[in-house]
C-alpha positions in Angstrom: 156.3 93.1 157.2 152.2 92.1 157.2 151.3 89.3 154.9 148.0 88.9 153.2 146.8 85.3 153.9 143.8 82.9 153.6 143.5 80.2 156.0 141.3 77.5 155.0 139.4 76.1 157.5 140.0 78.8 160.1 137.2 78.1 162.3 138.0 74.9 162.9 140.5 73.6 166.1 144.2 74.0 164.9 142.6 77.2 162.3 140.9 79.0 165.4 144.6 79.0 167.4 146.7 79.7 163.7 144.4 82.7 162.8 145.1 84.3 166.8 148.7 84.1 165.8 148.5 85.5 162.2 145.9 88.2 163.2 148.9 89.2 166.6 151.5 89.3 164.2 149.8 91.9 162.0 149.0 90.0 158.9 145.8 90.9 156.6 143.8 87.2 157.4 140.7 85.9 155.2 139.1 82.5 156.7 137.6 80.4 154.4 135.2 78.0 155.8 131.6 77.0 156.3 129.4 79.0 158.4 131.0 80.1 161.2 130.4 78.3 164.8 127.1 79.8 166.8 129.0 79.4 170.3 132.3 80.1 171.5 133.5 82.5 168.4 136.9 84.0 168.2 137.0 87.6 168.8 138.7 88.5 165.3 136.2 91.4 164.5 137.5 94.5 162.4 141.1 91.8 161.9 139.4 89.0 159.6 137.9 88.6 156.7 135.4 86.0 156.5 134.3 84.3 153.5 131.5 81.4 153.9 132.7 79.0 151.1 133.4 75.4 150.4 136.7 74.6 149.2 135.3 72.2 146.3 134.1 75.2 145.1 136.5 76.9 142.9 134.4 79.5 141.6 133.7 80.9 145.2 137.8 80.0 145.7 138.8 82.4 142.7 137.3 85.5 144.4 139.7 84.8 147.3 142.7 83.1 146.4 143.9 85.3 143.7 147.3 87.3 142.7 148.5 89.2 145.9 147.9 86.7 148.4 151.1 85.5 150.1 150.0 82.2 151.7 147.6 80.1 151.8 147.4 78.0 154.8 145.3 75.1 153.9 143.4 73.5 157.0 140.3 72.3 155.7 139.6 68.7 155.9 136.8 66.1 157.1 138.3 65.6 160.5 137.7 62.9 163.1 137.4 59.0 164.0 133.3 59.5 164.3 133.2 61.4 160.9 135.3 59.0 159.0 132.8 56.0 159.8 129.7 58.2 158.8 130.9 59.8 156.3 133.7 58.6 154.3 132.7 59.9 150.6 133.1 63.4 152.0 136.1 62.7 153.7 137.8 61.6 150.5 135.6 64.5 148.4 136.6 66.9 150.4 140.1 66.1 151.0 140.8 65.7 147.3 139.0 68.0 145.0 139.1 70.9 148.0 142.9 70.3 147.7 142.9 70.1 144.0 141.1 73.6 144.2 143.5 74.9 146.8 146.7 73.9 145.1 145.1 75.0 141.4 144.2 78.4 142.2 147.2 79.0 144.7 149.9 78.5 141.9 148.2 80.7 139.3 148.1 83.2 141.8 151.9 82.8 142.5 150.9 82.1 146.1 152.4 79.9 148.4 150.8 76.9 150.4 151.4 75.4 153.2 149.3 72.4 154.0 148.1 70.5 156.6 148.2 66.7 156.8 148.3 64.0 159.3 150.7 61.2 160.8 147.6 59.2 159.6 149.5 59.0 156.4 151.8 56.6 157.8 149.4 54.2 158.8 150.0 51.5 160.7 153.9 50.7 159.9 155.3 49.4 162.9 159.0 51.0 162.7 158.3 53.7 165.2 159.5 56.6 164.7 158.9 57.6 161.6 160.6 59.7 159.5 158.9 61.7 157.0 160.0 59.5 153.9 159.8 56.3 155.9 157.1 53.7 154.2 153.2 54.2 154.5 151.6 50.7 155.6 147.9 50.6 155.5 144.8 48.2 155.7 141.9 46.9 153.2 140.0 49.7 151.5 137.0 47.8 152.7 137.8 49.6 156.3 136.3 53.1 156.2 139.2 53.5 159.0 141.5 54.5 156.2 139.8 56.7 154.1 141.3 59.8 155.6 145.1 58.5 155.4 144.2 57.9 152.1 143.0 60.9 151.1 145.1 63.4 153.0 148.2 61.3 151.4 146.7 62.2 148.3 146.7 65.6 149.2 150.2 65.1 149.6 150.9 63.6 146.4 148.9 66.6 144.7 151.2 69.2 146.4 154.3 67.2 145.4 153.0 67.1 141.7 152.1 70.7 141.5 155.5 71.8 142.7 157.8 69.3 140.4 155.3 70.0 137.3 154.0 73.5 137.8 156.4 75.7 140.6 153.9 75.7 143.5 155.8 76.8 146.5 154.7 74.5 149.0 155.5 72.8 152.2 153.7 69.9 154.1 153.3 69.6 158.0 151.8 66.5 159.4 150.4 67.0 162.9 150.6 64.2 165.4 147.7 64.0 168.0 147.3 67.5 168.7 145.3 68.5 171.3 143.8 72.5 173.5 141.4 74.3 173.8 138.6 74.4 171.3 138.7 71.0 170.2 135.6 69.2 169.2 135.1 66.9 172.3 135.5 63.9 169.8 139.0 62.9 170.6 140.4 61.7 173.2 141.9 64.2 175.8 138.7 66.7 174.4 136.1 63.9 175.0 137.6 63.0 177.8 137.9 66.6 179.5 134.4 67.0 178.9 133.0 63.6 180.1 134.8 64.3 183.3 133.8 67.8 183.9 130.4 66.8 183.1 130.5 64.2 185.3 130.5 61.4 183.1 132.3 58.3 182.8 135.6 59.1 180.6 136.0 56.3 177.7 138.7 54.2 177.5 139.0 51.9 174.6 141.0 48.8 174.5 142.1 49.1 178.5 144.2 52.0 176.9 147.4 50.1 176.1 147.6 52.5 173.1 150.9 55.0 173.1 150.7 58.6 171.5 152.8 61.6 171.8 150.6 64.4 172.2 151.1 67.7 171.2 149.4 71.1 172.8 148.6 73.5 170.1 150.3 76.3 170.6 153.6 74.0 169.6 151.5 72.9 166.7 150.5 76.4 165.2 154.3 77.7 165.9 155.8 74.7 163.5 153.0 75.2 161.3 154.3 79.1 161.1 157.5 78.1 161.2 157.1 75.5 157.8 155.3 78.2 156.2 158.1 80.9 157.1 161.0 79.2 156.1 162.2 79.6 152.2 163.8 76.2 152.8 161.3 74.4 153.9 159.5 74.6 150.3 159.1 71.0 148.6 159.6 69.6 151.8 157.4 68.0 154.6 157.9 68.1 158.2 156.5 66.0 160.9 154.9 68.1 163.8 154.3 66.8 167.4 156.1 66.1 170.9 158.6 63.0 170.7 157.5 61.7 174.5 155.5 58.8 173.9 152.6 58.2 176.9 149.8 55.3 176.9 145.9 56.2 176.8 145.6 54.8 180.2 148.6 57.2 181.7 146.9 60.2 179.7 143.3 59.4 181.0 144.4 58.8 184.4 146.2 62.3 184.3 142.6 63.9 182.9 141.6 62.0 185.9 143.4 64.1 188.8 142.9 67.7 187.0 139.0 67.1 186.8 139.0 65.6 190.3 137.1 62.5 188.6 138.0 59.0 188.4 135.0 57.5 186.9 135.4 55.1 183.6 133.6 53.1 180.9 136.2 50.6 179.3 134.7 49.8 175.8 136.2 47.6 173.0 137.2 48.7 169.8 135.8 46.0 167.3 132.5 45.1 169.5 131.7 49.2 169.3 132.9 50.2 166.5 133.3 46.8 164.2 135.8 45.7 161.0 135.1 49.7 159.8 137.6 50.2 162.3 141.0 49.5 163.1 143.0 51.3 165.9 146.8 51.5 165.9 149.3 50.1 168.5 151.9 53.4 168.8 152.6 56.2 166.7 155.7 58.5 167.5 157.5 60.9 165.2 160.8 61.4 164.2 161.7 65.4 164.3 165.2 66.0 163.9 163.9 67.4 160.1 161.8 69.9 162.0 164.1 70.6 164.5 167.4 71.3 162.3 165.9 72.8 159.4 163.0 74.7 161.0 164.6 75.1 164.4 161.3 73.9 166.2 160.3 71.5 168.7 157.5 70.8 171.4 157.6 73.4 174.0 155.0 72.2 176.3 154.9 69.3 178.2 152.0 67.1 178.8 151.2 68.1 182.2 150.9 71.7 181.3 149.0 71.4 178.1 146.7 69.1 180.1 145.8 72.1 183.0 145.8 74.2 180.4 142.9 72.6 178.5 141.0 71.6 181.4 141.3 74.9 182.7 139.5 76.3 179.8 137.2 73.9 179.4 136.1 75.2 183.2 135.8 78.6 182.0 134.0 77.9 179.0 130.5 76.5 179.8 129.0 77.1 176.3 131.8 74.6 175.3 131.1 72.1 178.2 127.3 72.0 176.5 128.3 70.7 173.3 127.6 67.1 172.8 130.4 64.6 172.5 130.4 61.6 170.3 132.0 59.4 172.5 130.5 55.9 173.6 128.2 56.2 176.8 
């Protein structure tokens, strides 16, 4: 049976790829976001409702998340190392009282949420992996670096609170490095992709000693659906992302042989980017809760989701024209 649901944020990466999949299963969508993208639109026409809002609005909110709705996937965030040094009051604005207006609105209508937060939450605690209730260890407040964990494991906090004091029915996923097509090419396989097919040097910061486990979309939006699907998995968090754990150097020199380019700027972090900054050593996730209570896991490996994205980003010129905010 077809669900009516708003996705917050649905013209952004992971929204763009969650919205395909709602909209192919047959449910009644309504995206919430800023204006939509001039280039590289998803065909949704005649399958979407749009409705141009920001989500620290909750007048504009009311007229869309109201009695009736099923879900609400809540996506939108301030998203990105570049935007978290330029703009960190709207990173924690945003977050927060968007959220607040999210969560408000969502349990009066009797609606239930499932948001989206970050294995940024954890900081920088050493104990790799981490489970989803294992400690959050973070630096000075002085660093603009941790304004998003902050903020998103506020978001948390507010979810928590509105389902313990109020009933909201909802469910956290925290998304580990998540990469595809679409992306803003301000991360590091998107920046990278498009440095190389645009025959520029790819960036690596720190000589790449940095581990990640990297996650293709598609395995991101199916736990995302999966969390939201599940009447277990209400009150409950879930981390989200492939277990394989692969240095920045290994995952640039693999960009490398798909884009037929080889060509690199090695930059360091603090000369570049300062004390606003401060990169982290390894982050892996634990998923046995995700894969015994949701029955999910990583499908695609790195390789694939690699050929995969480069492969688009081919196909796509209007994409290879955006600008990236990498260092030159």
């Amino acid at each position: 049976m077809s669900a009516r649901v708003v996705v917050t944020g649905g013209y952004g990466f992971i929204g763009t790829h969650l919205v395909d999949r709602l909209v192919a299963r047959g449910d009644e969508v309504t995206v919430v976001d800023g204006a939509p993208p001039a280039t590289g639109r998803p065909a949704w026409a005649g399958h979407v409702r749009f409705v141009e809002a920001d989500v620290r609005d909750a007048g504009r909110l009311a007229e869309v998340i109201a009695p009736g709705v099923d879900v609400v996937y809540h996506l939108a965030a301030v998203v990105g190392v570049d935007r978290y040094l330029a703009r960190p009051l709207d990173v924690i604005d945003i977050n927060v009282t968007g959220t607040r207006a999210v969560l408000d609105l969502a349990c009066r209508a009797g609606a239930r949420v499932l948001l989206a937060s970050t294995s940024e939450v954890f900081g920088k605690n050493p104990a790799v992996p981490w489970r989803e209730d294992d400690d959050r260890v973070l630096g000075a407040t002085s660093a603009d670096r941790w304004t998003y964990s902050t903020s998103k494991a506020l978001t948390e906090h507010l979810a928590y609170a509105f389902g313990r004091q109020h009933g909201l029915a909802a469910t956290i996923v925290r998304y580990f490095n998540v990469y595809g097509p679409r992306q803003r090419p301000a991360y590091l396989v998107s920046r990278s992709v498009h440095r190389a097919l645009n025959g520029r040097p790819v960036v690596v910061y720190d000589r790449g000693r940095q581990t990640r486990c990297f996650t293709f979309v598609d395995d991101a939006v199916a736990g995302t659906l999966a969390a939201a699907d599940r009447p277990e998995a209400v009150g409950e968090s879930f981390n989200i992302g492939r277990t394989v754990e692969n240095s920045i150097a290994e995952v640039v020199q693999l960009i490398g042989v798909l884009t037929g380019s080889d060509a690199r700027s090695e930059v360091d972090t603090q000369a570049a980017l300062g004390t606003a900054y401060e990169d982290l050593a390894r982050r892996i996730p634990d998923t046995t809760k995700a894969r015994t209570m949701l029955d999910w896991k990583c499908e695609v490996p790195l390789h694939d989701g690699l050929a995969r994205t480069v492969r688009w980003a081919r196909e796509n010129p209007w994409w290879l024209a955006l600008p990236d905010t990498g260092a030159s």
